[in-house]
C-alpha positions as CSV (number, residue, x, y, z in Angstrom):
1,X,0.0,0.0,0.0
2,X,1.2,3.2,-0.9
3,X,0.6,6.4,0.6
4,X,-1.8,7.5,-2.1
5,X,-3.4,4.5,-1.5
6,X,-4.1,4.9,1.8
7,X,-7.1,7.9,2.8
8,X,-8.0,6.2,6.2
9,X,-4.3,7.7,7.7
10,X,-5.8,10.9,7.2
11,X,-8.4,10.6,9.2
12,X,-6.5,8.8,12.3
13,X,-6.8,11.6,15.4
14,X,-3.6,13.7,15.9
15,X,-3.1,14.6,19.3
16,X,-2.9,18.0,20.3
17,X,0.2,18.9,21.4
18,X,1.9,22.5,22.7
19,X,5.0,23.7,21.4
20,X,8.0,22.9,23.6
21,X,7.8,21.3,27.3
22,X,7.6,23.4,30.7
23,X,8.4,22.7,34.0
24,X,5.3,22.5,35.4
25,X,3.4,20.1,32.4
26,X,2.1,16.8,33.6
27,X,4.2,13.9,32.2
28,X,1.3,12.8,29.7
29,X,1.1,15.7,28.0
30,X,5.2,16.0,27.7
31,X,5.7,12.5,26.7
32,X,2.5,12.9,23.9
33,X,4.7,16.1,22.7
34,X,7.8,13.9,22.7
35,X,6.7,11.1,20.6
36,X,4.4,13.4,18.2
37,X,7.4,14.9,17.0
38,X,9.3,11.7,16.0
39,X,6.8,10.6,14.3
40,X,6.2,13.7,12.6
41,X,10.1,13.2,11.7
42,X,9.4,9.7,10.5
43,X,6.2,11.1,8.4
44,X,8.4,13.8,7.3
45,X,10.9,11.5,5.3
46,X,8.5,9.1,4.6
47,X,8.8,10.2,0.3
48,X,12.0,10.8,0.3
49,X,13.5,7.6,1.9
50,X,11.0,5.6,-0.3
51,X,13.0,6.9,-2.8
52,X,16.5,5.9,-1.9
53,X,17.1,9.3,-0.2
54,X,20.2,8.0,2.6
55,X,19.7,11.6,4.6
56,X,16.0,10.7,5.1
57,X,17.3,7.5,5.9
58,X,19.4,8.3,8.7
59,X,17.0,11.1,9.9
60,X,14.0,8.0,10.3
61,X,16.0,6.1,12.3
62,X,17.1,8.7,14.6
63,X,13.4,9.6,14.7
64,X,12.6,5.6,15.7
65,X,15.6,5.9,17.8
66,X,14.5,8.8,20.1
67,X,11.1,7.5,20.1
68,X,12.4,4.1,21.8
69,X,14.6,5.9,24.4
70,X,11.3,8.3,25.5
71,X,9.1,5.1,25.8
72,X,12.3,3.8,28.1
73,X,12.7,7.3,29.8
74,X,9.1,7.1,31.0
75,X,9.0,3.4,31.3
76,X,6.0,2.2,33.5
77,X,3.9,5.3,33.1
78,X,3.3,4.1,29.2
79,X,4.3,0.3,29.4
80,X,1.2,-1.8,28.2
81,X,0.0,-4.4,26.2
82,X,-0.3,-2.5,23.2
83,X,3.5,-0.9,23.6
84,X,4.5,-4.7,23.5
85,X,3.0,-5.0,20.4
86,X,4.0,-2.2,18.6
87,X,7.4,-2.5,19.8
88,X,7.7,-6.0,18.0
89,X,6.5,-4.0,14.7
90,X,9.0,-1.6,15.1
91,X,11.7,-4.0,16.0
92,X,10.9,-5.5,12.2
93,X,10.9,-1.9,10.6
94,X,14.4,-1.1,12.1
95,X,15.6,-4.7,11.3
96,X,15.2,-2.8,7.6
97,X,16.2,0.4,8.2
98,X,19.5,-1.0,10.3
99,X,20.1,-3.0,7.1
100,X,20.6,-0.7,4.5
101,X,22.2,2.2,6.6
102,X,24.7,0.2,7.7
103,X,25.5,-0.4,4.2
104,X,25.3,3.4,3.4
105,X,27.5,4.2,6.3
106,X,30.1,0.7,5.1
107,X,30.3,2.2,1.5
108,X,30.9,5.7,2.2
109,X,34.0,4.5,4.1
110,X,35.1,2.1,1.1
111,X,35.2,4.9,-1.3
112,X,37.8,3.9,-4.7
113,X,38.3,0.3,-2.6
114,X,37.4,-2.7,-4.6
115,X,34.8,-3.4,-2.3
116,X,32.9,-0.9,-2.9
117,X,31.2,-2.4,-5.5
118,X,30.4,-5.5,-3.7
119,X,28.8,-2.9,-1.0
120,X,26.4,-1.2,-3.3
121,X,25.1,-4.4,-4.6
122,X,24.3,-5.3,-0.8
123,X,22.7,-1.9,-0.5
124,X,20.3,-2.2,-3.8
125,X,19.1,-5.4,-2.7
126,X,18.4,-4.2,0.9
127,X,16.9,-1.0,0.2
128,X,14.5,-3.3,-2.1
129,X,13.5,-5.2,1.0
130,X,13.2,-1.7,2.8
131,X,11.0,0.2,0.1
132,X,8.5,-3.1,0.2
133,X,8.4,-2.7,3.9
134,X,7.8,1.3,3.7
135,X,5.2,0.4,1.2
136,X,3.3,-2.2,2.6
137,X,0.0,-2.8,5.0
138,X,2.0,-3.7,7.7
139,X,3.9,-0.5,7.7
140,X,1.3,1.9,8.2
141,X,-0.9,-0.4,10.6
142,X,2.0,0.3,12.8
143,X,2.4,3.9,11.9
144,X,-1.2,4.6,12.5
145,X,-1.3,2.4,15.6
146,X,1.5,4.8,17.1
147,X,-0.4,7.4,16.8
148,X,-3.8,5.9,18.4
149,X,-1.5,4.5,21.1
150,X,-0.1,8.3,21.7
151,X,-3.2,9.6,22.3
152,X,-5.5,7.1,23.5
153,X,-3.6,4.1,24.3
154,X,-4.4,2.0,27.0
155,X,-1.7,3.7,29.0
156,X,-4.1,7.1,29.2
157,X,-6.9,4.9,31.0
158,X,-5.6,3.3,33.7
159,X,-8.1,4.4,36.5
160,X,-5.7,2.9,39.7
161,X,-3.7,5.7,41.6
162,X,-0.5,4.7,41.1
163,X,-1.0,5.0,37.4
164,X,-3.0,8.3,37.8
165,X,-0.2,9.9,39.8
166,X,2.6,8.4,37.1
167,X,0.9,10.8,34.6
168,X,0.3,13.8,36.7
169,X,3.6,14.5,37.7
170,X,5.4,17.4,37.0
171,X,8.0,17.3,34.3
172,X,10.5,19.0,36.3
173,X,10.2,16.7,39.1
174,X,10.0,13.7,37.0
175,X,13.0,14.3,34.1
176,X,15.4,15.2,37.1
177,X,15.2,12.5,39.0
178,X,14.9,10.3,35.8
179,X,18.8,11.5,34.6
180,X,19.8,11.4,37.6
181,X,19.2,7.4,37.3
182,X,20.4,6.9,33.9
183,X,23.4,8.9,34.5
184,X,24.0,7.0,37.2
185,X,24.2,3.6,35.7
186,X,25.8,5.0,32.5
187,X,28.5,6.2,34.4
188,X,28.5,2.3,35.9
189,X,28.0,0.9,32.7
190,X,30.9,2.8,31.6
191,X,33.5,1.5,33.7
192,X,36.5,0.0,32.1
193,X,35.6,0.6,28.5
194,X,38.9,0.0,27.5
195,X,39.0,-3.7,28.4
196,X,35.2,-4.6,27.5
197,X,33.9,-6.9,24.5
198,X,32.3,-5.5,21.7
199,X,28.6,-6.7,23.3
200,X,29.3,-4.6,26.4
201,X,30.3,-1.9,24.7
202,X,27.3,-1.7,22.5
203,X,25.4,-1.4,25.8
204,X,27.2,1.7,26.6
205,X,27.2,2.9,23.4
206,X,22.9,2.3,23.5
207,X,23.2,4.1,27.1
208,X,24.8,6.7,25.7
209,X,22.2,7.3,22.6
210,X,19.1,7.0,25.3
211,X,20.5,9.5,28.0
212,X,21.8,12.4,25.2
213,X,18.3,12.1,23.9
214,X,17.1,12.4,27.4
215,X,18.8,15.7,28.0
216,X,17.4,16.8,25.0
217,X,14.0,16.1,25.5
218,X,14.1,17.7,29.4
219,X,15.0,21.4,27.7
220,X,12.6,23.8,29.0
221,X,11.4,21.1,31.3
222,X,13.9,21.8,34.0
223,X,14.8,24.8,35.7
224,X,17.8,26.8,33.6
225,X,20.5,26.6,36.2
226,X,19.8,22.5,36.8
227,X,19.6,21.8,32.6
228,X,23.3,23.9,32.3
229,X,25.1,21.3,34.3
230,X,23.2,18.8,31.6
231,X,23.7,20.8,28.9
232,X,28.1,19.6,30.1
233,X,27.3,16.1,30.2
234,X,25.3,16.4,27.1
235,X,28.4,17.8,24.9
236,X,30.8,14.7,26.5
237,X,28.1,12.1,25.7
238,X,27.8,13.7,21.7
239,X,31.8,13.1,21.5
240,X,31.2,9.9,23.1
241,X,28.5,8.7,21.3
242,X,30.5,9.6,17.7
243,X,33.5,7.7,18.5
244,X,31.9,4.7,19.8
245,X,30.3,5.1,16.5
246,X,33.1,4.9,14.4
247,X,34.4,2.1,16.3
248,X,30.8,0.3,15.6
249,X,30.8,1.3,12.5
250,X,34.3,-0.5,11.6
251,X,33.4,-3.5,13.0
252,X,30.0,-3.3,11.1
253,X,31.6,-2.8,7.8
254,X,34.3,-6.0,8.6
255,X,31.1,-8.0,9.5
256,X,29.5,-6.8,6.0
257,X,32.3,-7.7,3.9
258,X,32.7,-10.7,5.6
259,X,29.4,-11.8,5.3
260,X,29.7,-10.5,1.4
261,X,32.4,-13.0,0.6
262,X,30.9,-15.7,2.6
263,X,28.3,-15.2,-0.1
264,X,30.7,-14.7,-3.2
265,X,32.4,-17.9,-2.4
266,X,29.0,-19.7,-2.2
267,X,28.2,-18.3,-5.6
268,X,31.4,-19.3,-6.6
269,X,30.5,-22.7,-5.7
270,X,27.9,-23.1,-7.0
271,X,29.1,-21.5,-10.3
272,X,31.9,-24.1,-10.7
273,X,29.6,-27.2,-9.3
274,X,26.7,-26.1,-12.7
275,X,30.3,-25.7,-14.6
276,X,31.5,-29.2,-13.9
277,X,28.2,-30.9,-14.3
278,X,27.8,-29.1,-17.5
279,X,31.3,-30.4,-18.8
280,X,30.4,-34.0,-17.8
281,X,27.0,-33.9,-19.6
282,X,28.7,-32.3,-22.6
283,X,32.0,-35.1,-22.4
284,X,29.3,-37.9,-22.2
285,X,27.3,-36.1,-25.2
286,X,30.4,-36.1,-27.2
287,X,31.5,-40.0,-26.2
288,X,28.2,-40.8,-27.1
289,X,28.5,-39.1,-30.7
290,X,31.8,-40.7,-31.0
291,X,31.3,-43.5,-30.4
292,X,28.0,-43.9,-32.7
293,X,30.3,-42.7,-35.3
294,X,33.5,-45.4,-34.8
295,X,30.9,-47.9,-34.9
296,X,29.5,-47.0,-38.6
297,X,33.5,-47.2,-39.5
298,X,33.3,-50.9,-37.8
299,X,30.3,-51.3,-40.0
């Protein structure tokens, strides 16, 4: 399905949302404001990254990104059935997305390298897989889902006090003892990075992401003074963050060629297996011949 093709997203309800957060807005409305905006980001780029765009490509991942790390950020206040369900959606849509910007991000660091090539026939045949995915039913039951789940999921109903409470509290009050937390067990997390395994150190790496986007989200939420000392953390965690990145994205790219001439030699293979049985049926084909010919001389 196409978007075209589809009239019914129109008429799914938008939430209403205000501009920027405040100290003193009630966690409901902050995270519906939060998550509005990356999916506005994701409908944003929608065309474009149907269309091969890589910018829009990386833009709708950071979108899906952020949106991930706010549903973690305010954790039980929106955790319900339907988050668990839409979670396993998007965990399929980023499957796609991971795909073929890993490959962007692998080929623009293989420039003039004869791999290259073998790269951006990996990428055309991933993006394929993506663009059926962008285009399909499946794709925009979940986007439209998101958006029912925003603004009247089952998270916005629950009538017991402790739930009630969860969504009345201050943002203020709630995003500052919230960092406080993450930092905390980033900072943890963090500990000998030299010496960890490349599985560890994706954890802090993923940390990292969830608590920069944190910081981000809480401007305006938190009093000046109190979001300066963040604003500190926030420019160590963006250096952070990039050169854990680079070192994820070399070991993506060694995984990718790897995997690519895993799958050369297989076609190889399989090449030269067709080759040899062709020579044998063509041998046998010309015995055969042959030897219908020698036996007319014996005649």
């Amino acid at each position: 399905m196409t978007s075209a093709a589809s009239p019914d997203r129109e008429r799914v309800a938008r939430p209403k949302r205000p501009r920027h957060l405040s100290q003193a807005m009630r966690c409901e409305t902050a995270f519906r404001l939060i998550l509005s905006e990356c999916l506005e980001e994701v409908a944003t780029n929608h065309e474009a990254l149907s269309s091969g765009n890589s910018a829009a490509l990386h833009q709708t991942r950071i979108a899906l990104t952020r949106l991930k790390a706010a549903v973690a950020f305010y954790g039980p206040m929106v955790a319900d059935s339907e988050w668990t369900r839409l979670k396993s959606e998007l965990k399929w849509l980023s499957a796609h997305l991971g795909a073929t910007r890993d490959l962007d991000v692998a080929i623009a660091n293989s420039k003039g390298l004869p791999e290259e090539r073998t790269l951006q026939t990996a990428r055309t045949d991933a993006f394929d897989a993506l663009k059926e995915a962008l285009q399909s039913d499946r794709y925009w039951q979940w986007f439209d889902g998101m958006w029912d789940w925003v603004g009247s999921g089952p998270w916005t109903t629950r009538q017991n006090r402790r739930a009630a409470q969860r969504r009345a509290v201050p943002v203020a009050v709630f995003h500052a003892r919230r960092l406080a937390r993450w930092h905390g067990k980033l900072c943890h997390r963090s500990r000998g990075l030299q010496g960890m395994g490349k599985n560890k150190r994706h954890r802090v790496r993923l940390a990292s992401k969830r608590l920069r986007y944190a910081i981000e989200f809480s401007e305006g939420g938190l009093p000046a003074d109190v979001y300066a000392s963040w604003r500190n953390v926030l420019k160590h965690l963006r250096k952070g963050q990039q050169l854990l990145g680079e070192l994820n994205d070399d070991e993506v790219r060694r995984a990718l060629l790897e995997s690519a001439d895993a799958l050369a030699q297989c076609a190889q293979q399989r090449k030269a297996k067709h080759q040899r049985v062709h020579e044998r049926k063509r041998k046998s084909q010309l015995l055969r011949r042959a030897a219908a010919v020698y036996r007319k001389i014996s005649d």
